[in-house]
C-alpha positions as CSV (number, residue, x, y, z in Angstrom):
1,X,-35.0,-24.2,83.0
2,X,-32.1,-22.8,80.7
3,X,-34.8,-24.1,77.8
4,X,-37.4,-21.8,79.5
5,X,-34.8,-18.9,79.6
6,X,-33.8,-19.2,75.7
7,X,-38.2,-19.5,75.0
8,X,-38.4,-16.2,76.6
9,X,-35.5,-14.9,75.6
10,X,-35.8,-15.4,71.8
11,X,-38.2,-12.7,71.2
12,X,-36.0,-10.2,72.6
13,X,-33.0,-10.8,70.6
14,X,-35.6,-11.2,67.6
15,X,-36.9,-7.7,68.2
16,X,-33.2,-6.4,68.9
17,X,-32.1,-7.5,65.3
18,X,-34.8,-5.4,63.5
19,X,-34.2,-2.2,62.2
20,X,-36.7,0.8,61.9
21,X,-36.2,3.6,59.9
22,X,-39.6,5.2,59.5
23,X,-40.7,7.4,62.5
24,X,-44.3,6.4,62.4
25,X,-43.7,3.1,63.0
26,X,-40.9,3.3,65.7
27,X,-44.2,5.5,67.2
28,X,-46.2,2.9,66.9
29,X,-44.4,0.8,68.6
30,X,-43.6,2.8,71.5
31,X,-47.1,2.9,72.0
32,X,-47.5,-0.9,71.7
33,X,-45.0,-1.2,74.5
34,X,-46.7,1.2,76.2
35,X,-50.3,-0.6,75.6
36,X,-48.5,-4.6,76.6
37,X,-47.5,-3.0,80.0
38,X,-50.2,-2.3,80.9
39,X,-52.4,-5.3,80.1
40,X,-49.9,-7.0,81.6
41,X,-50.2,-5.1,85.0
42,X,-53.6,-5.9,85.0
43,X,-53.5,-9.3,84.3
44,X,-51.2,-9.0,87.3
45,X,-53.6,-7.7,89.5
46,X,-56.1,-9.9,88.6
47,X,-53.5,-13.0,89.2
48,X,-53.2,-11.9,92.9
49,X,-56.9,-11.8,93.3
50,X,-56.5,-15.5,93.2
51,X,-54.0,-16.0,95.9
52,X,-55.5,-17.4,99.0
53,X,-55.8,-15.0,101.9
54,X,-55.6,-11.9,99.9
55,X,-55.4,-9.6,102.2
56,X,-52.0,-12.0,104.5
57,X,-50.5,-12.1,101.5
58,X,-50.7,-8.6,100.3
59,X,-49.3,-7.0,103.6
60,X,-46.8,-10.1,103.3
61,X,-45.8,-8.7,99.5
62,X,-45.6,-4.8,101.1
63,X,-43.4,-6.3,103.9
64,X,-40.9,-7.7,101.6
65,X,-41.1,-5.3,99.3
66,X,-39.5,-3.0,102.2
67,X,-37.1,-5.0,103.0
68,X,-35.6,-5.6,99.4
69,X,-36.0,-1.8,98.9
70,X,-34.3,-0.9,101.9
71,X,-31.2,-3.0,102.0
72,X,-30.8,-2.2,97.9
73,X,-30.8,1.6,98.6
74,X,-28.5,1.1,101.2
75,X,-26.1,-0.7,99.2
76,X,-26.8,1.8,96.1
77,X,-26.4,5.1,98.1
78,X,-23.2,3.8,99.9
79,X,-21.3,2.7,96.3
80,X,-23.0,5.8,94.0
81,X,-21.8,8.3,96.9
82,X,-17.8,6.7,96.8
83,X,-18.1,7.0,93.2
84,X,-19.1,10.7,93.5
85,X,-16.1,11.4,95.5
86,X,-14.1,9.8,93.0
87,X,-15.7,11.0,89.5
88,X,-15.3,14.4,88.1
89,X,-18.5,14.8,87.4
90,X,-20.0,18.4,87.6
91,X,-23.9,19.6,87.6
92,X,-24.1,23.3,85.4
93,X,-27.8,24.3,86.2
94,X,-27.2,27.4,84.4
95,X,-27.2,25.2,81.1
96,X,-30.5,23.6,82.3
97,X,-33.6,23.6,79.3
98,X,-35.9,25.5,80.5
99,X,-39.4,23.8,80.2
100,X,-38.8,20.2,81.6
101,X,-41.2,18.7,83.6
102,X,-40.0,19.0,87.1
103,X,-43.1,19.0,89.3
104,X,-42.9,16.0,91.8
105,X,-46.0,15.4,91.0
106,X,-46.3,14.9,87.2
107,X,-42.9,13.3,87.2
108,X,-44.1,10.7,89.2
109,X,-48.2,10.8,87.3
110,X,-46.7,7.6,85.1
111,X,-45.7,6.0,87.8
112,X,-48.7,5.9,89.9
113,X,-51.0,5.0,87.3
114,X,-49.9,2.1,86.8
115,X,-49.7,1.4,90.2
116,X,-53.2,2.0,89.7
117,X,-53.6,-0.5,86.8
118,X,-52.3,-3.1,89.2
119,X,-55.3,-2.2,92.2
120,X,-57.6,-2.1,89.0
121,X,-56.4,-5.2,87.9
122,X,-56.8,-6.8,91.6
123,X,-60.5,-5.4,91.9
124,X,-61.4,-6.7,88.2
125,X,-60.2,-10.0,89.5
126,X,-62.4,-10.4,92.4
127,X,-65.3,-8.7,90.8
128,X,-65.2,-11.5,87.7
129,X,-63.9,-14.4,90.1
130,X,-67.5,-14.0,91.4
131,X,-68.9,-14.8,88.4
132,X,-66.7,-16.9,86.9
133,X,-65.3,-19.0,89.5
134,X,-61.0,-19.5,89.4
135,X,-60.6,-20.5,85.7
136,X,-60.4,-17.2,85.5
137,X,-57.0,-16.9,86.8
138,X,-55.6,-19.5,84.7
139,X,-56.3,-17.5,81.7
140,X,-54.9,-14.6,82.8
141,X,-51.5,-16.6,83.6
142,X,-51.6,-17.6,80.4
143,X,-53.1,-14.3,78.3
144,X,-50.3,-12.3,80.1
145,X,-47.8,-15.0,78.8
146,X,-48.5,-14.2,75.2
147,X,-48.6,-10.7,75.8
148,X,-45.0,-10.9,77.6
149,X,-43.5,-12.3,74.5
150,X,-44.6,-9.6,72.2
151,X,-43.6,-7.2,74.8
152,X,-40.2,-8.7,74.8
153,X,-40.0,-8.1,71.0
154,X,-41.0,-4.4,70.8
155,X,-38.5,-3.7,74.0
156,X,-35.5,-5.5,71.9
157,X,-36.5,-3.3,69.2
158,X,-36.8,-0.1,70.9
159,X,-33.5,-0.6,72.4
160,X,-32.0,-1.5,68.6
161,X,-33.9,1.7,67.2
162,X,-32.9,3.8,70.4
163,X,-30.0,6.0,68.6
164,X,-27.1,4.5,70.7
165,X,-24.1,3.7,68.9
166,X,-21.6,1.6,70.6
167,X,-19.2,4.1,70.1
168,X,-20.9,6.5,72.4
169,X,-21.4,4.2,75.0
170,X,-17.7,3.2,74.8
171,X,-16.4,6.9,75.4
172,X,-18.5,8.2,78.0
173,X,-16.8,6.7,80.9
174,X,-18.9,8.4,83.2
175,X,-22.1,6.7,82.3
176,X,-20.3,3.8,81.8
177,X,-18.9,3.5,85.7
178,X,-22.4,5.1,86.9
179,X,-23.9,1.5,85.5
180,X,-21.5,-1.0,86.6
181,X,-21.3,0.6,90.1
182,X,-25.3,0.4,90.0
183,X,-25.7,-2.8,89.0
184,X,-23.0,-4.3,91.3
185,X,-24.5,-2.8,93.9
186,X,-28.1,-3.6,93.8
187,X,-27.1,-7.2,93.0
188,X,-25.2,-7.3,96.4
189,X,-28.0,-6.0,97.9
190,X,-30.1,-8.7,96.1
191,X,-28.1,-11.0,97.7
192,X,-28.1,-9.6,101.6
193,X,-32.0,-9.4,101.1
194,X,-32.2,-12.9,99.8
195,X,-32.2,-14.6,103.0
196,X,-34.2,-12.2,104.9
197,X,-36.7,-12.8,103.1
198,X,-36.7,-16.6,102.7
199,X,-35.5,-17.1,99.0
200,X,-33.2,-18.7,97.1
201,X,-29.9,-16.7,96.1
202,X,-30.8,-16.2,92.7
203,X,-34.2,-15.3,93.4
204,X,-32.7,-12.6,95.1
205,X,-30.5,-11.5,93.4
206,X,-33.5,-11.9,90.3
207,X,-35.1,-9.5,92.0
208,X,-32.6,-6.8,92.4
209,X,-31.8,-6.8,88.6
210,X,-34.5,-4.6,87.5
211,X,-32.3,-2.1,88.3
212,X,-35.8,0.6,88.6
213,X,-37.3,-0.8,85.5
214,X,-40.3,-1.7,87.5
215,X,-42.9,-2.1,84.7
216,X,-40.6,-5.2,83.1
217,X,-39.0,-6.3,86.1
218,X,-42.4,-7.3,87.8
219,X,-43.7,-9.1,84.7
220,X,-40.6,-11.2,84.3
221,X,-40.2,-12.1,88.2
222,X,-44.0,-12.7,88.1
223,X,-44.3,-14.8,84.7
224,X,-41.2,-17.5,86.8
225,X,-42.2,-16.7,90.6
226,X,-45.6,-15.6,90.8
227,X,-47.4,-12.9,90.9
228,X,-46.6,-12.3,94.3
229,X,-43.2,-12.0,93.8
230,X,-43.7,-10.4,90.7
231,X,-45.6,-7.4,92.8
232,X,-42.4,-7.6,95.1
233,X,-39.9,-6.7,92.2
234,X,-42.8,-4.2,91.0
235,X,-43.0,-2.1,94.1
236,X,-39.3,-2.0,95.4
237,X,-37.9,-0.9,91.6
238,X,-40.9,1.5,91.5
239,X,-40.0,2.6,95.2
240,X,-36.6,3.6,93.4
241,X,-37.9,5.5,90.7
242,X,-40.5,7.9,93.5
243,X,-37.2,8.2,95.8
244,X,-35.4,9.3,92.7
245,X,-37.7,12.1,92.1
246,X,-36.8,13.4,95.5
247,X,-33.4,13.1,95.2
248,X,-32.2,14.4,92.2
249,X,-32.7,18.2,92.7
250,X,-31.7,18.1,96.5
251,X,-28.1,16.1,95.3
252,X,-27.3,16.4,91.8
253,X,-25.1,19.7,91.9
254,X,-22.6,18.4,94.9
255,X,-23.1,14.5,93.9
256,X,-24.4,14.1,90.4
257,X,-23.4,10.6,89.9
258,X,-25.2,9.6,92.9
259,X,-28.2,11.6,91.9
260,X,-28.1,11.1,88.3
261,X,-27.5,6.5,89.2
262,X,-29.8,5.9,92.1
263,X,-32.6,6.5,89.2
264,X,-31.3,3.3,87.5
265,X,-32.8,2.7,84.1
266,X,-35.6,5.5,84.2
267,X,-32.5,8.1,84.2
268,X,-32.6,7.6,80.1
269,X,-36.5,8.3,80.2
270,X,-39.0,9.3,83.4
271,X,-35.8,10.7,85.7
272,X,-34.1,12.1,82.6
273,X,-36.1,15.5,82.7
274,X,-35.8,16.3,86.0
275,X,-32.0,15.5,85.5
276,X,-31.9,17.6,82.8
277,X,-33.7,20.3,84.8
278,X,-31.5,20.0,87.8
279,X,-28.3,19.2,86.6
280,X,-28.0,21.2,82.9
281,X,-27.3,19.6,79.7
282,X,-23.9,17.9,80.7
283,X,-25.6,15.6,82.8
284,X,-28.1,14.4,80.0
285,X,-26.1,12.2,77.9
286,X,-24.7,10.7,80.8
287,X,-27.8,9.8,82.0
288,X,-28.9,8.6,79.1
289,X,-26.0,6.1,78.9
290,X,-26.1,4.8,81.9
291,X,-29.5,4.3,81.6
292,X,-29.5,2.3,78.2
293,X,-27.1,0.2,79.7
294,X,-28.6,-0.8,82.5
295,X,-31.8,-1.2,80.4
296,X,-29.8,-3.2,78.2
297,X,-28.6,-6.0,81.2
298,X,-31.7,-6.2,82.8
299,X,-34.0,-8.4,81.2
300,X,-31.8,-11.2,80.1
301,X,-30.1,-10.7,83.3
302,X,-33.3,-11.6,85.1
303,X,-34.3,-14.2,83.1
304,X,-30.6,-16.2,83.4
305,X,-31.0,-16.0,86.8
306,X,-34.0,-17.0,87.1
307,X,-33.0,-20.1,84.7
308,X,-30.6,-21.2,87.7
């Protein structure tokens, strides 16, 4: 197993140790990571168009998806909302950037497509499995195998490229507690769900270390546990990011640290606008740490754990 987690893990740390100085090309790939996430998503979806009983084992994967989502909130909002009493961290609206895209709505537009990629990607599946018969599924396994690995390598470069310096991490203490109260929390959570939902304890705990980076942690979950665990981790971390949306302008001036952590990793890209919106320009580069941080811990998190 711990051979498997090196395999997978090699192309990260690859991509991590590359530096890009030219803009076009840091564009470029953004817009390959982009492009992998997708394809994987949809090789997802047509993975669980090969489970047996499609439609037991959907409502089974909404079921648990619930009950991972629930029970990690409740552990998040307990711990975020102690450390809000405790931090002196204060919301100034009046220094808020006018412009940001704070509509409900079109913050949460990237999220449901690719919730729609996935249906797509379940349809597709059926539709060709008709024609094809089940080898299909096999090469979708494996296609989306490749296309994790190169994924792997353009996140460990983004994050490399991603302006950070350790110095700034270091120094902002806020974003710094805002990620380790996170992350402990939503691994006990990981834990407390584990058995209620029949796994193992690091499969659990696995599957509460996407910390909201729903895109990556389904693919990584699904590429060890299947793709119907895989949709598990997909739809509680993206569950996190929707509730975050709601949350942020309704708590971020008396509790910014619980507003500006429940969002996880997104707060350092999809949250960041609306806290930027809600909770003025102090807020941002706290975000934005805490964010990269937990960013930073999540995939090799969930692959070690899933070595176990």
């Amino acid at each position: 197993m711990l051979s498997g987690l090196v395999i997978v893990l090699l192309p990260l740390v690859l991509g991590y140790l590359v530096p890009v100085g030219d803009a076009r090309l840091m564009a470029l790939i953004n817009r390959g990571v982009n492009a992998s996430i997708y394809v994987i998503l949809l090789l997802m979806g047509m993975s669980l168009a090969g489970l047996d009983d499609l439609a037991g084992q959907l409502s089974r994967l909404g079921g648990q998806a619930l009950v991972l989502f629930a029970v990690i909130s409740s552990c998040n909002l307990a711990a975020l909302w102690w450390l809000s009493h405790r931090l002196e961290l204060v919301a100034d609206p009046s220094t808020a950037v006018a412009g940001a895209p704070t509509g409900k709505w079109a913050a949460m537009a990237g999220s449901l497509a690719l919730v729609a990629v996935v249906v797509a990607g379940v349809l597709l599946g059926l539709l060709l499995e008709w024609f094809t018969g089940s080898g299909l599924f096999t090469a979708a396994d494996s296609l989306a195998e490749g296309v994790l690995y190169a994924l792997l390598a353009l996140i460990g470069c983004q994050l490399r490229n991603s302006g950070m310096l350790l110095h700034q991490i270091v120094l902002n203490r806020f974003g710094l507690a805002i990620a380790l109260t996170l992350s402990a929390s939503s691994l006990v959570g990981g834990l407390l769900a584990a058995p209620l939902l029949g796994l193992a304890w690091n499969e659990g705990l696995a599957l509460a270390a996407g910390f909201g980076w729903y895109s990556l942690s389904g693919i990584l979950v699904g590429d060890q546990l299947g793709p119907l665990m895989g949709g598990v981790a997909f739809f509680n971390d993206l569950a996190r990011e929707l509730l975050a949306f709601v949350l942020i302008p309704l708590l971020i001036r008396g509790h910014a640290a619980l507003a500006i952590g429940y969002g996880g990793a997104t707060s350092m890209d999809f949250t960041l606008p609306v806290i930027q919106q809600h909770g003025g320009v102090a807020c941002v580069p706290v975000a934005v740490v805490s964010g990269f941080l937990l960013s930073l811990l999540s995939p090799p998190l969930i692959l070690f754990l899933l070595s176990l």
